[in-house]
N, C-alpha and C positions, 0 to 999 in steps of 0.2 A: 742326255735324257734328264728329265725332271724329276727332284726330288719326288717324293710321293706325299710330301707334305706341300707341297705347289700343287698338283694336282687335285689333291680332295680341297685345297683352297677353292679353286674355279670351281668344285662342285658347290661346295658350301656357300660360296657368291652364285649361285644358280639357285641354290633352297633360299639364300636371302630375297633377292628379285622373286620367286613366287611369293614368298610369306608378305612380299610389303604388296603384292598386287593384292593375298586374300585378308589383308587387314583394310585394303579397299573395300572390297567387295563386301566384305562384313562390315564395313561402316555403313556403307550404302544402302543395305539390306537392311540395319537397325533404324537407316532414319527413314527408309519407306512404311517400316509397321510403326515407327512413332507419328510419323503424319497421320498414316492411315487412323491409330486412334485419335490423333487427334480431329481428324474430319467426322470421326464416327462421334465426340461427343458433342461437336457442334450441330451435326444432324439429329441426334436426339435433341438436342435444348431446343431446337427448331422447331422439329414439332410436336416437343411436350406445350412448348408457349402456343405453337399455333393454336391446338385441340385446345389448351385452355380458354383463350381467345373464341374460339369455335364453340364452345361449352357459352359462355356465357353470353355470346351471340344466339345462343338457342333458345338461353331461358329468356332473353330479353324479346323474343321473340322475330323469326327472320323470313324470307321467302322462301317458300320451297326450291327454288333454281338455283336461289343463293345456295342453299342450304347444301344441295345436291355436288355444284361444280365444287363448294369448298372440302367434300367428304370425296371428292374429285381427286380432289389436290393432296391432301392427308394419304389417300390409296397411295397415289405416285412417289410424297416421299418416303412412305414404308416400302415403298418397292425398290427406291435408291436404297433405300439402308438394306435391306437384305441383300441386294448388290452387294454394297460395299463389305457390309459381311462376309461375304464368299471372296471377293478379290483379297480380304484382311489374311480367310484362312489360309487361301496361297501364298501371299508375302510370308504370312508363319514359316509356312511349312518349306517357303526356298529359305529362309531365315536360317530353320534348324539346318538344310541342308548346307547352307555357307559355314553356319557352325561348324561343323563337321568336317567341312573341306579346312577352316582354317585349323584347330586342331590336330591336323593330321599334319597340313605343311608345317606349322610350329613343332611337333613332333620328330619331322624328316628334320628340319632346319638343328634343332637341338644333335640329333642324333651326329650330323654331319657334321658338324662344333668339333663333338666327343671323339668323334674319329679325327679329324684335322688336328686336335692337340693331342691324342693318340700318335697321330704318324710324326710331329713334332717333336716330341718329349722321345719316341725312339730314336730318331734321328740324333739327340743331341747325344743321346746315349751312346750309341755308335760311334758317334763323332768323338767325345771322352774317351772311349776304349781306343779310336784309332791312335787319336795322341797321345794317352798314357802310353802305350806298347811302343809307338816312336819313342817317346821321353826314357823307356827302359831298354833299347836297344841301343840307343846313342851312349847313356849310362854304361851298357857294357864294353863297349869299343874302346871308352877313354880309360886310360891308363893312369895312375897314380904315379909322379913323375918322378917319388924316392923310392920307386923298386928299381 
């Protein structure tokens, strides 16, 4: 039978393989909301220039069709960006939840350390006692050779 510090080994190689998939998974997850803003502030610079653009096309005076499909156009990309908004808040919020998932395996993975040098450090322990107590029984049997 196996040690029991072989054992919580393979466990603790079982917390390591999850904690390196959720330091994936959490990498992934931080660089989808960092895209994400970064898409979000290229869509506002978009169309703060456009409407600027659009502003001074107005005062300079434009067709009303013009006027109309470009205030057209402006609708739709406030409609992408509130999108994007909404899909930003769920990246969030599965974000906090991989947080949360990895702190927990980093957690388990720690804990399971603590125990495998736990059942290590007994073992040696043990293993000391067994061979002191051989070392002091062998000691008893030998004879001093001028009695």
């Amino acid at each position: 039978m196996k040690k029991r510090s072989e054992r919580m080994a393979l466990l603790q190689d079982l917390a390591e393989r999850k904690k390196r998939q959720a330091d994936q998974f959490l990498a992934d997850s931080r660089g989808r909301v960092e895209r994400d803003e970064a898409t979000l502030a290229q869509l506002e610079r978009f169309l703060a220039e456009y409407q600027a653009q659009l502003q001074e096309k107005g005062r300079q005076g434009v067709a009303m069709d013009r006027f109309l499909a470009a205030r057209a156009f402006v609708d739709k990309i406030e409609a992408t960006l509130r999108q994007h908004r909404e899909a930003m808040r769920t990246n969030r919020q599965q974000l906090e939840q991989v947080e949360q998932h990895w702190r927990s395996t980093y957690g388990h993975l720690k804990a399971m350390e603590h125990l495998t040098d736990r059942a290590r450090a007994q073992e040696r322990s043990e293993e000391e006692k067994r061979l002191q107590k051989l070392l002091d029984e062998r000691a008893q049997l030998i004879r001093p050779p001028f009695i």
